[in-house]
N, C-alpha and C positions, 0 to 999 in steps of 0.2 A: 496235231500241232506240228510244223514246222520244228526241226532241231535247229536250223541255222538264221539265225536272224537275220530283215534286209537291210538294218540301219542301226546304225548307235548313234543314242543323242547323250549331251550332257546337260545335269539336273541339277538344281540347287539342293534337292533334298537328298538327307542321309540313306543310306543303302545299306539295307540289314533284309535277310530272310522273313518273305510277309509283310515289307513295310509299303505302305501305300504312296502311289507317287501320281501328282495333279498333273496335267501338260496345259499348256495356253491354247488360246486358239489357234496361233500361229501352226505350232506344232502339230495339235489336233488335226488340223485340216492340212495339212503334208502327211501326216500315217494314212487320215482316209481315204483323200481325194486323189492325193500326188501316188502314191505307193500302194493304195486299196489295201490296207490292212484293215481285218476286222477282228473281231473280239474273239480271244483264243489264240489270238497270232504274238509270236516274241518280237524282243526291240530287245537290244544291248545298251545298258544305260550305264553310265561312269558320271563321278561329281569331282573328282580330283582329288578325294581321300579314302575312300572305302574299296576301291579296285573296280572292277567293272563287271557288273551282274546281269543275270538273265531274269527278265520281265516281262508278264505277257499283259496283253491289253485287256482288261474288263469291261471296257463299255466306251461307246463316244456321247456325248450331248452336245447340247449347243455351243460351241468355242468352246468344249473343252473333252478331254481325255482323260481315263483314267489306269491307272497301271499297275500291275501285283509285282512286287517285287520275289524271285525265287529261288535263283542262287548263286553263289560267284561263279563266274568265269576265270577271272584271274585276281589277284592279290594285287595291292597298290603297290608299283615300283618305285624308286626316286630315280627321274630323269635327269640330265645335264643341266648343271649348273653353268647356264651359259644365257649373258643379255646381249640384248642390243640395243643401240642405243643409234637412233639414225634420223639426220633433217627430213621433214615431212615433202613430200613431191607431189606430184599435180596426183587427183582420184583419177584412179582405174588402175594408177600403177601403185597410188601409197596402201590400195585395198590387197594388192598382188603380194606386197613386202609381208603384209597382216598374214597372210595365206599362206606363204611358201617359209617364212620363219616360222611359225607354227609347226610344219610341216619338216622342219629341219631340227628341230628340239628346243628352240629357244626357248627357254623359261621365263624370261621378261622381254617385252618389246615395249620402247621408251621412244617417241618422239620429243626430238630437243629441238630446241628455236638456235639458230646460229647465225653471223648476219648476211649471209647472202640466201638465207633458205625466205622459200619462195612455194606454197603459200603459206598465210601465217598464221592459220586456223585448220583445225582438225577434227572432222565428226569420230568422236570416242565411240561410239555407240556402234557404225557402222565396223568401224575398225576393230573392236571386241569381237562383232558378231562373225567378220570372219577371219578371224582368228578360232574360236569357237567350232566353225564349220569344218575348218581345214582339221582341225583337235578331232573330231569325231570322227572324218573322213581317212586319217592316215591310223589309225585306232592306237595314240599314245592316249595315256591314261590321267593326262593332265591338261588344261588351259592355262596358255600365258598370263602371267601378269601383266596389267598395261596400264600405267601408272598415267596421269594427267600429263599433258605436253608440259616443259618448263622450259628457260631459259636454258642454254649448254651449263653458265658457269653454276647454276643451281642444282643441276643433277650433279655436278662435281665434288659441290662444296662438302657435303657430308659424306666423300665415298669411303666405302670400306678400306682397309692399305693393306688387305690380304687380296683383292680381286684386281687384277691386272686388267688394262683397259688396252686394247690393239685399238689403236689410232690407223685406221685407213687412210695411208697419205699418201695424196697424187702427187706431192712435192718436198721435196726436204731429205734428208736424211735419216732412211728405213732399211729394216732389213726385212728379207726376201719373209714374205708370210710363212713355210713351212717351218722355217728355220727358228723363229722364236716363237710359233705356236709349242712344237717340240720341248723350246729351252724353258716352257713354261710350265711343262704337264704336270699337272695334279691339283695346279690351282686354281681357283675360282675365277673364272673367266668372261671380258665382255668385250664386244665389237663396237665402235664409234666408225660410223660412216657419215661423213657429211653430203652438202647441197650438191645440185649441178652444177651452181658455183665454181665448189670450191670451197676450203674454206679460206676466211682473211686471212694475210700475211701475221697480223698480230695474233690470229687465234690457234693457230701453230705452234707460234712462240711462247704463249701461256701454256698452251699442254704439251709442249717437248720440257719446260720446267717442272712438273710433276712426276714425283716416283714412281706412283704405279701407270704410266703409259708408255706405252711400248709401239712406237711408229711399224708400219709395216705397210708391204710394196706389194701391189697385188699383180706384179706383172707387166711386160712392157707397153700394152695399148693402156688405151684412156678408157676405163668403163662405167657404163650409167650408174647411177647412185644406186638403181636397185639391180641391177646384175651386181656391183660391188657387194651389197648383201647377201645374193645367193651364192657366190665365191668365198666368201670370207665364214660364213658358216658351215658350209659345206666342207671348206678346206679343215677346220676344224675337228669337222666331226669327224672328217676320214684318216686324222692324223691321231687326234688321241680321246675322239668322242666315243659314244655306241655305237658308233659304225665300228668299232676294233672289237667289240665284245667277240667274247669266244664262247662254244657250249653252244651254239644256234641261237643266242640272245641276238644276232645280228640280222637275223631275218625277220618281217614282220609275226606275231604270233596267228597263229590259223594257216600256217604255212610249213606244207610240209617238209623236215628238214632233211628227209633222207629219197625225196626224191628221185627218181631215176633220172639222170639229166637224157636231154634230147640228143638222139645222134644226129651228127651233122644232113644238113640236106647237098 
């Protein structure tokens, strides 16, 4: 048997030593067909509470697979308490946003309706699913939450007034993004990015009157709604996210931290 697995997926079932795990068809036929895995061979499976365990495959049948659960790999960690919260943009780029926030630690990803966002429907389904991809693919140990698209002022209305929300504003008066990410660290944190728009002149105005929002400037050029996402979390993480972890929690795990680094060429 293989020691190193060639995939890790994520499963809705519990993960304990021995416990039996179904795959779909979908699945099934990406171990056998996509990757030629067969019976005896490992998969790394994680569900977002049990940590991430070594599994080997039993058997395939028709659309479906099955899996022995064997033993942890690692303990479940808590990730960054970090959302976003951003108007939905044309597919291929709103699937990219699903992907690469995953991929950057967000713990929630929230499409909000604002009024110049464009379009004004969102397949949830697609959107989960890669978010989910990216979640296996960068081997964090958890999946976004992705709550139903809603209105801006509706995701507002009930917010927490411990979690500070960074308003990405192309206009108005903000301060420089590092500088009040920093003045902020240790608390519960969320990004709002709006349309290509822009947002209204009045929807400004309602959220610069809110205490927990915090305007912020990403910079002197004008960036696309989802490079604005990849800036604005990134910038995040590298200020007081798990990118600062110490101890080699800042490397992915399976990576060795005491490498010999390369001598220049």
């Amino acid at each position: 048997m293989q020691d190193t697995p060639k995939t890790r997926l994520h499963v809705d079932s519990p993960l304990a030593e021995g416990q039996a795990v179904g795959l779909d068809h979908e699945r099934a036929h990406y171990l056998r067909h996509v990757l030629r895995l067969d019976r005896g061979d490992p998969v790394a499976v994680f569900n977002g509470t049990d940590g991430e365990w070594l599994a080997v495959i039993d058997g395939f049948g028709k659309g479906w697979c099955s899996l022995t659960v064997q033993e942890q790999r690692r303990a479940q960690q808590e990730g960054p308490d970090l959302w976003l919260l951003f108007a939905p943009i044309k597919r291929g780029r709103i699937d990219t946003v699903a992907e690469k926030a995953s991929e950057l630690g967000a713990s929630r990803i929230w499409p909000v309706f604002t009024r110049h966002t464009d379009p004004h429907r969102v397949n949830m389904d697609r959107l989960r699913a890669n978010a989910v991809e990216a979640a296996e693919q960068c081997e964090r140990l958890s999946v976004p939450d992705m709550p139903e698209p809603v209105q801006l002022h509706k995701a507002l209305a009930d917010w927490p007034a411990e979690r500070v929300l960074f308003l990405c504003a192309e206009s108005g008066s903000a301060r420089p993004i590092a500088e009040a990410v920093r003045a902020f660290a240790g608390r519960p944190a969320a990004f709002l990015v709006g349309p290509e728009g822009g947002f209204a002149k009045s929807e400004l105005d309602d959220l610069s009157k809110l205490p927990f929002v915090v305007p912020v400037g990403l910079g002197p050029r004008v960036l696309r709604a989802d490079t604005a996402v990849f800036a604005a979390l990134a910038c995040w993480q590298a200020l007081v996210g798990d990118w600062t972890a110490a101890g080699g929690d800042a490397r992915p795990p399976f990576r060795a931290a005491d490498e010999a680094p390369r001598p220049p060429s």
